[in-house]
C-alpha positions as CSV (number, residue, x, y, z in Angstrom):
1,X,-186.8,171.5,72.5
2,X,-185.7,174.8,74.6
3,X,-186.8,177.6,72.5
4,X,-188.9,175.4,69.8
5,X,-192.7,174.9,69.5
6,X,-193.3,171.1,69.7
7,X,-194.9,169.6,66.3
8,X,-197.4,167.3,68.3
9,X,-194.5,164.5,68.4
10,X,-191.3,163.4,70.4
11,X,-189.4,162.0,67.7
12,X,-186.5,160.6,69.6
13,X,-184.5,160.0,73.0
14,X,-180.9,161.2,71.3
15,X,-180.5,165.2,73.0
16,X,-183.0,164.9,75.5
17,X,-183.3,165.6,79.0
18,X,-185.8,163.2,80.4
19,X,-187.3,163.1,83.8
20,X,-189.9,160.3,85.4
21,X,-192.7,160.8,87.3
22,X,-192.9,157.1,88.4
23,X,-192.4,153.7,87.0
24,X,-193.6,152.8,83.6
25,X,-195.6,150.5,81.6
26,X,-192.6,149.2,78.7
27,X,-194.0,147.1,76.5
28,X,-196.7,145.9,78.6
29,X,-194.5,145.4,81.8
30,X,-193.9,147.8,84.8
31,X,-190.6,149.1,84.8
32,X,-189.0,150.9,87.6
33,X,-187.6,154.3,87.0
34,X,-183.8,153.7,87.1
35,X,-184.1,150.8,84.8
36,X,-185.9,153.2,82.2
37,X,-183.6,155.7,83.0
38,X,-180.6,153.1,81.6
39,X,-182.9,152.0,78.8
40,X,-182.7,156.3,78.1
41,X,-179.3,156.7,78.3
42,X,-178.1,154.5,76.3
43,X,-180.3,155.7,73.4
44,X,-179.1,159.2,73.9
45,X,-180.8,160.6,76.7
46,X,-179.5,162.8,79.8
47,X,-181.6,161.5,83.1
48,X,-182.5,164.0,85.8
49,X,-184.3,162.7,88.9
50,X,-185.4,165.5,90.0
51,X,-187.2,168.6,87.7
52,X,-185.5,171.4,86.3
53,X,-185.2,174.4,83.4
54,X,-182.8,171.5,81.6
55,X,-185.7,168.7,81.3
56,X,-187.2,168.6,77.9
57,X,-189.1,165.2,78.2
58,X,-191.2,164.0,81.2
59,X,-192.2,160.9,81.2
60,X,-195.3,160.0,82.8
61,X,-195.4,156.8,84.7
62,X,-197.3,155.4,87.6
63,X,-197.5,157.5,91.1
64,X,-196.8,155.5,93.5
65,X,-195.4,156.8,97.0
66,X,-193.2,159.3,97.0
67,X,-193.5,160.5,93.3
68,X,-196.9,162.0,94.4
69,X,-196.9,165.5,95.8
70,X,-200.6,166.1,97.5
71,X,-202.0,162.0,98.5
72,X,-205.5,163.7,98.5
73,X,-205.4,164.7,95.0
74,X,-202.8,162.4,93.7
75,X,-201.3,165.1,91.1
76,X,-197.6,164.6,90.3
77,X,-195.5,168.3,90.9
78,X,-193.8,167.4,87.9
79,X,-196.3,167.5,85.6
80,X,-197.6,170.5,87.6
81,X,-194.1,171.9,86.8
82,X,-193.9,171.1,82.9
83,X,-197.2,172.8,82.4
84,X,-196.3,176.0,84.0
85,X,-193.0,176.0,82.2
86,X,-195.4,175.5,79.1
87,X,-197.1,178.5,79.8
88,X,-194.3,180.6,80.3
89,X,-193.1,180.0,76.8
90,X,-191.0,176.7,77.3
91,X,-192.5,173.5,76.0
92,X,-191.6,170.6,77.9
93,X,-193.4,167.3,76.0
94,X,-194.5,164.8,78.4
95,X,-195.2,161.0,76.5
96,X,-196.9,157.6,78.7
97,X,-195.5,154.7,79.0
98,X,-196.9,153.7,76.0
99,X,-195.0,156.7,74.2
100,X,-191.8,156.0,75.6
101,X,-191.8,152.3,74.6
102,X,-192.2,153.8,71.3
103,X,-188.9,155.8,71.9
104,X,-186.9,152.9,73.2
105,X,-188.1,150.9,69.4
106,X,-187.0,154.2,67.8
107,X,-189.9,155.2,66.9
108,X,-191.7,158.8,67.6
109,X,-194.8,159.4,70.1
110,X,-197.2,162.0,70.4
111,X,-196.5,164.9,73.3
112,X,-199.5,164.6,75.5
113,X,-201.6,167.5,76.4
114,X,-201.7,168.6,80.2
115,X,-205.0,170.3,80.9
116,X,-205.7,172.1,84.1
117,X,-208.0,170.3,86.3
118,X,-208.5,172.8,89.0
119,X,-205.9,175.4,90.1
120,X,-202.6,173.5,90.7
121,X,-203.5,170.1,89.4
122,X,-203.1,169.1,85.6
123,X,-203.6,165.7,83.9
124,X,-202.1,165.1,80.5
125,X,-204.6,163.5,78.2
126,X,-203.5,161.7,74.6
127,X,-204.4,162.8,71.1
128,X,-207.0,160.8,69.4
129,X,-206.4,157.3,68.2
130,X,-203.2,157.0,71.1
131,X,-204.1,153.7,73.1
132,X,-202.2,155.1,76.2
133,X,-203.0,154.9,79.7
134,X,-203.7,158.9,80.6
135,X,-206.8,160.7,80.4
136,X,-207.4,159.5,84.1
137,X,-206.1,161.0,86.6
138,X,-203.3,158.4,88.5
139,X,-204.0,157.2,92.0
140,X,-201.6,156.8,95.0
């Protein structure tokens, strides 16, 4: 999506650069990051572990540990990252776990929102009628 305004939608894994924040709900079952990260490569996808100008798809999962950057405010520096590249003119989309079992059926998802909480902290929050998880903010 480098260099393209997002149409509200991620309508495939095929070209993408996907990063995880955590593990992910697939189809109703927590799934650790490297097995979604297989379940993304062989649909298309490039995986990066860590966040970069090459990501073009976060996927938001579950916190847990390590994934979470301040333990007091439990904000992921990833999505932190996406929003500022956002703002600078670069959309990253960002989909739930309920968005990117939609990818892995072939199927498109909505791009979540992030909104800035306070300075430094963001929380992506789903378009209307989207039954996913965000809208709260993820705890350690």
């Amino acid at each position: 999506m480098a260099g393209r305004q997002c149409d509200g939608r991620v309508h495939g894994l095929r070209g993408q650069t996907v990063c995880f924040t955590g593990h992910a709900p697939v189809d109703g079952e927590w799934t650790f990051r490297d097995r979604c990260a297989e379940r993304a490569e062989r649909l298309g996808a490039a995986v990066k572990n860590d966040f970069s100008g090459k990501v073009t798809l976060l996927v938001y999962g579950d916190l847990a540990s390590k994934a979470v950057t301040d333990t007091r405010r439990a904000y992921s520096g990833k999505l932190v990252k996406a929003e500022k590249q956002r703002r600078q003119g670069r959309h990253v989309c960002v989909v739930d776990g309920e968005g990117f079992s939609d990818l892995l059926r072939g199927r498109s998802a909505p791009c979540l929102e992030l909104r800035p909480v306070r300075p430094g902290d963001v929380r992506p929050v789903a378009p209307p009628g989207h039954g996913g998880a965000t809208g709260a903010r993820s705890r350690p």
